[in-house]
C-alpha positions in Angstrom: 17.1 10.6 18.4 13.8 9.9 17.0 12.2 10.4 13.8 8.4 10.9 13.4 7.6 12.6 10.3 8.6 12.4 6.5 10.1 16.2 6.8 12.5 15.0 9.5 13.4 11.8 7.4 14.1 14.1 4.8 16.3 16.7 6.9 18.0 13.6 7.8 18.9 12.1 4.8 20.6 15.9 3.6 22.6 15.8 7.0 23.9 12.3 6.3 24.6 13.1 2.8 26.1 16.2 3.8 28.2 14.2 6.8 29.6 11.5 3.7 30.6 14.9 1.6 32.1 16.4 4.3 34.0 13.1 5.6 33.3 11.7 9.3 35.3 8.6 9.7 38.6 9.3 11.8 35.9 11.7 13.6 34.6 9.6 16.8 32.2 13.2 17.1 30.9 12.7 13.3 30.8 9.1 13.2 28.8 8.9 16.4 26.5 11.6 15.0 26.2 9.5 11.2 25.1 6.2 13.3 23.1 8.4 15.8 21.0 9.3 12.7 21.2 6.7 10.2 19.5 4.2 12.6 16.9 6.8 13.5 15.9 7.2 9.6 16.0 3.0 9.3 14.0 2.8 12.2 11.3 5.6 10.6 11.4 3.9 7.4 11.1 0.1 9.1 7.9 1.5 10.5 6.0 2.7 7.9 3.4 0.9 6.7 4.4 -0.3 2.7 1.7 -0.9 0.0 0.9 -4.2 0.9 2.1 -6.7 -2.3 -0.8 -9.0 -3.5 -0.5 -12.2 -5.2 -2.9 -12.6 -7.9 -5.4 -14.7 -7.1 -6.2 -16.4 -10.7 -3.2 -17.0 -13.2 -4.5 -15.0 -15.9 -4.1 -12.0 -13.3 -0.1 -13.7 -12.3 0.4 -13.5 -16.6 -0.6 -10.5 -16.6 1.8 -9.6 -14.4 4.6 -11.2 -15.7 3.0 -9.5 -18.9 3.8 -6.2 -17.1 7.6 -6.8 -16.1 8.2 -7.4 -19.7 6.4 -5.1 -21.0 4.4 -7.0 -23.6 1.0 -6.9 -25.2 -1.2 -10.1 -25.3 -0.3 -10.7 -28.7 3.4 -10.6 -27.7 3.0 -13.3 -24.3 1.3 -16.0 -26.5 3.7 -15.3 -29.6 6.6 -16.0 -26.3 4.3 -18.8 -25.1 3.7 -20.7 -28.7 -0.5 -20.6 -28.4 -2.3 -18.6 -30.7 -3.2 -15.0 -30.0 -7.1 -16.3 -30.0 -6.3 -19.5 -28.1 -4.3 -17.3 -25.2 -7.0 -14.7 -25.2 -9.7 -17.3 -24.6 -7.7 -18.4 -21.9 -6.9 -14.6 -20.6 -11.0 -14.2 -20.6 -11.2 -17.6 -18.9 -13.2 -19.6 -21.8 -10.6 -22.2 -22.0 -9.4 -24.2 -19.8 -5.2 -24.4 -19.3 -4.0 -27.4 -21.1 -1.0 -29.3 -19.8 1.5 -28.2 -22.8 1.0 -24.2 -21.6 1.1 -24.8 -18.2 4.2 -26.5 -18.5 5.6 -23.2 -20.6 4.1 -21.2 -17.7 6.1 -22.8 -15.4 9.3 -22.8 -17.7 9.4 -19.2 -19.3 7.2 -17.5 -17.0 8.7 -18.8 -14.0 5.2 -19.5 -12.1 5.1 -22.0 -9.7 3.9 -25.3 -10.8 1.5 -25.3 -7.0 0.0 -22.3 -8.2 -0.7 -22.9 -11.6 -2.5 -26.3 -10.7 -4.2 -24.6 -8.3 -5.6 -21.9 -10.2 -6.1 -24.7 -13.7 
């Protein structure tokens, strides 16, 4: 069995739910048919193509991402950080330069990697 289109992925996944409801183990008929089509919708989903994940490429783009899974505000990151909310935004806009004391915070509360952040300093 082959899968080649989301409608079929989506038939699919209603049959297996339906074949869990239902019950198939004990059944060698049902249980063959679950495996039949659960690797056919891995093997759809294994081949589409996913958003490809970029790294940020400066660190004030990896802040503001760690900005985003914690849902704070600029004002909120350098209150977390210790820096000054004009200090950090100067940073944020790159007109000053990372100093040693928030890199190291970077590294411990933000949980960047120390290669990247002296890469990107």
């Amino acid at each position: 069995m082959t899968i080649i289109n989301w409608d079929q992925h989506k038939a699919g996944l209603q049959v297996l739910d339906q074949l869990i409801e239902e019950g198939f183990e004990g059944n060698a008929e049902r249980e063959a048919r679950f495996t039949e089509l659960a690797l056919a919708i891995e093997a759809y989903e294994d081949s589409i193509p996913l958003m490809p994940i970029r790294m940020p490429e400066t660190l004030p783009g990896m802040i503001q991402i760690k900005m985003a899974e914690r849902q704070m505000k600029q004002k909120d990151m350098a209150t977390f950080l210790g820096v000054s909310s004009a200090r950090f935004s100067e940073f944020m806009n790159g007109k000053r330069r990372i100093t040693i004391d928030l890199a190291k915070k970077l590294y411990e509360r933000l949980d960047i990697s120390p290669e990247f952040i002296l890469k990107q300093a």
